[in-house]
C-alpha positions, 0 to 999 in steps of 0.5 A: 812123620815117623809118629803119623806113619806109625798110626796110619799102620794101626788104621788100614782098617778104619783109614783116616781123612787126610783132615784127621792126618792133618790135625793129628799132626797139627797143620793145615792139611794143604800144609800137610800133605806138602810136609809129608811128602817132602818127608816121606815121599808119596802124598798121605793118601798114596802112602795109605793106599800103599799099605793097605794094598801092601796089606791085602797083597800079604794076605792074598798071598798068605791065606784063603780069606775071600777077596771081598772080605780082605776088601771089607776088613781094609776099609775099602767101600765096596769089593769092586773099589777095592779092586780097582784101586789094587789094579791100579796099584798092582796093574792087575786084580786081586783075583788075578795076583792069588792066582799068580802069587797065592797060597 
């Protein structure tokens, strides 16, 4: 999987569906996602989730890029979805992780 978790670090900004994973790996995607995690660890989806969280906290951390357009160039729908999956991930806000970690 070495290959497929290369590629999903090339694609934070435009983030594949777990179908495009899949057939990029050649497997079903039930198949995949099993494979996948008992390979990797996390599900295909959290691994992604991850690095773009991992990607976002970097650049928190790193620059004054305004949160909604950190969400925006993640591929996140919205600046309030993006939020709430960095909250999840994170246990708190964007907002929040700058004021305790950023520049």
């Amino acid at each position: 999987f070495q290959e497929i978790t290369a590629w999903l670090r090339t694609r934070l900004a435009d983030p594949p569906s777990l179908a495009e994973m899949a057939k990029r790996a050649g497997l079903s995607p039930g198949h995949f996602t099993n494979a996948f995690k008992r390979e990797v660890g996390p599900t295909p989806i959290d691994f992604l989730t991850a690095l773009r969280i991992d990607e976002a906290t970097r650049r928190l951390h790193t620059s004054d890029q305004t949160i909604s357009s950190i969400a925006a160039d993640l591929g996140f729908a919205s600046p309030g979805y993006f939020a709430q999956v960095f909250s999840k991930v994170k246990g708190c806000t964007p907002s929040e992780w700058r004021a305790r970690h950023g520049l």
